[in-house]
C-alpha positions in Angstrom: 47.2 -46.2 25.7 44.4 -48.5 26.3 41.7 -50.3 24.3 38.4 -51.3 25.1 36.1 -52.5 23.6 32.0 -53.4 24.1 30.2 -54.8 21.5 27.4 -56.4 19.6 28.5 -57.9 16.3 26.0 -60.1 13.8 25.7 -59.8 10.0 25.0 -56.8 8.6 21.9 -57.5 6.8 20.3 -58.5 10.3 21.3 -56.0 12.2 18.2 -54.1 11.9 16.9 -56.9 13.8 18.2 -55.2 17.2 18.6 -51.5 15.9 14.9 -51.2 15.5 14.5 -52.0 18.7 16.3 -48.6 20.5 16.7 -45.3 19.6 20.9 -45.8 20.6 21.3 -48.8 18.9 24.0 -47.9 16.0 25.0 -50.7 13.0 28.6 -49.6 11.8 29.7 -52.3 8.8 32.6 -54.1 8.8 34.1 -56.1 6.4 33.0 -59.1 5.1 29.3 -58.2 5.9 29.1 -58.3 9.4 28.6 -55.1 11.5 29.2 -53.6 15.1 26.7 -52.4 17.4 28.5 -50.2 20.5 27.1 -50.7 23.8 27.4 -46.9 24.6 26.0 -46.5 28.0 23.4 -44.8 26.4 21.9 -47.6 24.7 22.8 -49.8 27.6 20.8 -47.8 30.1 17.9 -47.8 27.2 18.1 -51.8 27.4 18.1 -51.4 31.3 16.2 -48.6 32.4 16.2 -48.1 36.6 19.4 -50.4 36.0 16.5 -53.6 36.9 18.9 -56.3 35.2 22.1 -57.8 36.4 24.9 -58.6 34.4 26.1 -62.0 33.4 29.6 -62.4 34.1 32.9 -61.7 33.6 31.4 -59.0 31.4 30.9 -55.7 31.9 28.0 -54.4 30.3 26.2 -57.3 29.0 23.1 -58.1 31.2 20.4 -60.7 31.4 17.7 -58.3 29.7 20.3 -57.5 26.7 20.5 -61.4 26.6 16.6 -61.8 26.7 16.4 -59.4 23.4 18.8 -61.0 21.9 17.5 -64.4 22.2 14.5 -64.4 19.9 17.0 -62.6 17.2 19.4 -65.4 17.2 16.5 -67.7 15.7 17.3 -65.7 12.7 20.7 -65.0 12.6 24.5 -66.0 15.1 24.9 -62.6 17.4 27.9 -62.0 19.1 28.6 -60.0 22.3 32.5 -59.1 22.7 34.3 -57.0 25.4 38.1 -56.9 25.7 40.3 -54.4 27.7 43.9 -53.5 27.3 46.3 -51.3 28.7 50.2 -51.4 28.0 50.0 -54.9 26.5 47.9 -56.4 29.4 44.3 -57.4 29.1 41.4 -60.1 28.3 39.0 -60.9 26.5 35.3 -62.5 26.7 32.8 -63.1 24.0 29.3 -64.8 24.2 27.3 -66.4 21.0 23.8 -67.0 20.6 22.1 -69.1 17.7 18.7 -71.4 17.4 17.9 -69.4 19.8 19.9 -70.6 22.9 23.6 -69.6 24.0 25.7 -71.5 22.6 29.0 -70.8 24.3 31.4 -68.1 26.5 34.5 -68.0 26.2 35.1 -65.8 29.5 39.0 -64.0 29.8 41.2 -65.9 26.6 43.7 -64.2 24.5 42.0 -65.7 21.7 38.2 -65.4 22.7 37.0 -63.0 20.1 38.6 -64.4 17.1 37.5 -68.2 17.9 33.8 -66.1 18.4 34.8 -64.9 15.0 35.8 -67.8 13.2 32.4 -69.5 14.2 30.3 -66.7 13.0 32.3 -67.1 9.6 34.8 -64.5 9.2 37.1 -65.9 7.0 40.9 -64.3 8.0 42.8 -62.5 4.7 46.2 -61.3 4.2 48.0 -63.3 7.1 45.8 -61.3 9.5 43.6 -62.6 12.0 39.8 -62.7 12.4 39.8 -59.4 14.7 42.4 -58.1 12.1 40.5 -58.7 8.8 37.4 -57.3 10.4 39.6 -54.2 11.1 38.2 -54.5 15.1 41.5 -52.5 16.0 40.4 -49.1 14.1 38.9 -47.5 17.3 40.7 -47.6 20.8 37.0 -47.0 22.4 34.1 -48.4 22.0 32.1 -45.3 21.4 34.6 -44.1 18.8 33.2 -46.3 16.3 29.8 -43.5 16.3 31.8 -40.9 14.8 
């Protein structure tokens, strides 16, 4: 069985800062006050209508115009962009972290790329578990199942 995940993740009390934006846009809260945005392919084609931006690789679904509305958000708050896919065991990750304004860093393909993403935004890990465990990141096996 696979996983995959596609994701925006920031604090909580800023996501509102991006879900305003678009009618798709979806804030599900996490532990330790952050929250999860899906990128459904609804809200991604809502981002990128006519499909009129390219994406910045290795991801998937993150594209320049996502990254020029996130930019101006990041003045206010550290926002997060993960993707991973598994299947059987086998799989990568990639994250991307914007701040001040500016990208700060990508951590494109490492076992390890969403919890050091993690672990800069502030998640503090709890009960031996690791950031993606303590945020509970493993509930859903889809991205979109984190709507329902």
């Amino acid at each position: 069985m696979g996983y995959y995940l596609e994701a925006i993740i920031c604090q909580q009390q800023d996501a509102a800062d991006f879900t305003s934006l678009f009618t798709n846009a979806k804030a599900v809260p996490l532990e330790q006050g952050f929250c999860l945005i899906p990128m459904s392919e609804a809200l991604h084609d809502e981002i990128n209508p006519d499909n009129d931006s390219s994406a910045i690789a290795p991801f998937t679904l993150l594209t320049k115009k996502t990254e020029q509305v996130l930019l101006p958000i990041s003045f206010k708050t550290t926002i997060a962009y993960v993707e991973a896919e598994y299947f059987g065991g086998q799989g990568a990750q990639s994250a991307i972290v914007w701040a001040t304004g500016k990208r700060m860093f990508c951590l494109p393909g490492g076992q390890q790329s969403i919890n050091e993403t993690l672990r800069y935004m502030g998640v503090v890990k709890e009960g031996g578990r690791d950031e993606f465990n303590t945020l509970n990141l493993g509930k859903h096996r889809r991205s979109l199942d984190w709507l329902s």
